[in-house]
C-alpha positions, 0 to 999 in steps of 0.5 A: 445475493441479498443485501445483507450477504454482501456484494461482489466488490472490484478493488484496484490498486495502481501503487507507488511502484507504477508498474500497472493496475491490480484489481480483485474481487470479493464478496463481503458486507464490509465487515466479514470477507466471504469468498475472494473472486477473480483477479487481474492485472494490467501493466503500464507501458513504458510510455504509460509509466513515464508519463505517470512518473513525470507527474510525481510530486505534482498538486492538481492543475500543474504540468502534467497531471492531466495526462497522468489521470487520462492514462490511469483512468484509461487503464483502469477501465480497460481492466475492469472491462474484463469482469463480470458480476461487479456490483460496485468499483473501488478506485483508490487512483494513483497516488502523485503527492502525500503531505499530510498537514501541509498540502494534503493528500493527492491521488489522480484519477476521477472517480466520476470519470471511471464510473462513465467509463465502466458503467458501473458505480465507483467509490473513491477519494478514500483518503481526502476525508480523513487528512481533513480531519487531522489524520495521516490519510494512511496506511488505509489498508488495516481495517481489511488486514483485521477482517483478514486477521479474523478469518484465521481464526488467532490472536495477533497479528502482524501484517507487513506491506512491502510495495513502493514504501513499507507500512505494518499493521499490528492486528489484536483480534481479541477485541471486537471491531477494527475501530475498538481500542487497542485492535489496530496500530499501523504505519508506514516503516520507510522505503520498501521496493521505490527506491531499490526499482528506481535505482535498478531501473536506471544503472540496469534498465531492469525494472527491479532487482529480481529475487535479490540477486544483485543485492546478494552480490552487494557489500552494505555501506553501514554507515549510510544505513546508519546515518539514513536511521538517524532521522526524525521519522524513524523516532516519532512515534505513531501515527505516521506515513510517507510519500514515495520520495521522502528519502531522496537523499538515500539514493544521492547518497550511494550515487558512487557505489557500484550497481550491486553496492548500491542495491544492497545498501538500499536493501539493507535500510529497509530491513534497519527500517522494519527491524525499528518498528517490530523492535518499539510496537511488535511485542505480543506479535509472533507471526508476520505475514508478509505482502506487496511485492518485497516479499518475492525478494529472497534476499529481502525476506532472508534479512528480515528473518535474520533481523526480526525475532517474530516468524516471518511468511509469505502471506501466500503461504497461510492462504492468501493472495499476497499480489492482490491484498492492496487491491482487495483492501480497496474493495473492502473499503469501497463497500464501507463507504457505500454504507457508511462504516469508517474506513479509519481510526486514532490506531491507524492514521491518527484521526481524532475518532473513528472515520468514515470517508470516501465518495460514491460516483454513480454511472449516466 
């Protein structure tokens, strides 16, 4: 395909719920997405995850991180092992500690490493570029939710991420580029699926609360929702992001309640979280599509329609792959930084301008 009909690109995602590997490939010039390709997943196992898990929280050279980075490496390469056609990786890494304006931002994995492994080329680091230069370092997602965006053809659009934390993208296709002022105002809302998994996984031994169906039988603790809704966070204004355990002191505080109580008041935060952010910036914004695994949470997505005055759908529903968004975003952005196009902007990390970033590794 010639250079200025783009490339197939392999993105892949290992997200805060460290359930294992997305990886998804499109063709795209890093503006445009032509054609969405194959898809795959790879699960950690359990010994895989713990391992993963024990490293949260971590910075490079302590206890355990190490071993965190063999095992996502090694995972990834067998995934992209199963691809043909790939011109160029996206490697995002996993995600051990994000503390922008304080220590940084640190995704394990070597980008240099898996382009050994796999034989092909890898972008990476996507996000150590951007935290350096005053940004968040994320949500990074929103440039693609734009090019997304544009291909339906409408006006505003809001896309909303529930994976291990939340995070929204208001997209304004009425301006020309993702970088233009005004096209993009993203940010991570609160907890999403990490803390309702976490708390599932140790009183059930279930990795989730399938569908909902435990959060359905649960009584909500209001004033634990609302004491969890007095924080700063939800206040502050934009830019803004998260690191999977910064609301800790939500799950100490339903310790006592029963296994249903305690999922349903958590589900019962994330909804309050949403429902705070649509209520400040998601004027003009009439259709939400939802994406990342929240969105196979019947009761998850019964209160947000509830709570929220926009119309709110499965994103699989207007035509795209709601498992693989992340992973392809991550594709999209790994093309970007081969060419050099900015991966961010003051609307989506709070970066003084639009950024580039990222880096290239190179096989042999």
């Amino acid at each position: 395909m010639a250079e200025d009909q783009g490339k197939w690109v392999l993105g892949c995602m290992s997200g805060t719920s460290m359930d294992g590997v997305d990886a998804a490939m499109i063709l795209t010039d890093g503006e445009e997405v032509f054609e969405f390709g194959a898809t795959g997943f790879r699960p950690y196992s359990e010994g895989e995850r713990s391992v993963i898990a024990a490293a949260q929280g971590k910075w490079p050279g302590e206890a355990g991180v190490a071993e965190a980075a063999e095992v996502v490496e090694t995972a990834h390469a067998e995934l992209i092992s199963r691809f043909g056609g790939v011109e160029l990786v996206g490697f995002h890494g996993q995600t051990l500690a994000h503390d922008p304006g304080g220590r940084g931002t640190h995704q394990v994995g070597d980008g240099a490493r898996l382009a050994a492994m796999s034989g092909h080329p890898v972008a990476w680091d996507f996000r150590s570029a951007d935290v350096a230069a005053g940004g968040q370092g994320a949500p990074l997602a929103p440039f693609y939710h734009f090019a997304l965006a544009r291909r339906t053809a409408e006006g505003p659009l809001a896309f909303l991420n529930l994976g291990g934390v939340g995070n929204v993208t208001f997209a304004d296709t009425t301006k020309f580029s993702p970088e233009s002022d005004g096209a993009l105002l993203a940010f991570d809302t609160g907890p999403a699926n990490a803390l309702m998994d976490d708390f599932c996984r140790e009183r059930t031994g279930l990795a989730c609360d399938y569908g909902g169906a435990l959060a359905a039988l649960g009584k909500v603790d209001w004033d634990v929702v609302n004491a969890f809704m007095a924080q700063d966070y939800f206040h502050a204004k934009p830019p803004k992001s998260l690191d999977r355990n910064d609301f800790a002191g939500l799950q100490q505080n339903i310790r006592d309640h029963s296994d249903v109580d305690g999922v349903a008041t958590l589900a019962a935060a994330t909804i309050a979280s949403v429902k705070a952010a649509f209520v400040v910036h998601g004027k003009g914004f009439e259709r939400v599509l939802v994406c990342g695994g929240g969105r196979k949470n019947d009761h998850l997505m019964a209160g947000l329609r509830a709570a929220l005055s926009q119309t709110v759908e499965d994103i699989d529903d207007a035509g795209f792959d709601g498992d693989m968004l992340e992973a392809q975003a991550f594709a999209y952005l790994a093309l970007r930084v081969e060419r050099g196009l900015s991966l961010s902007a003051p609307g989506t990390t709070g970066v003084a301008k639009a950024l580039s970033g990222g880096r290239m590794s190179l096989p042999g």
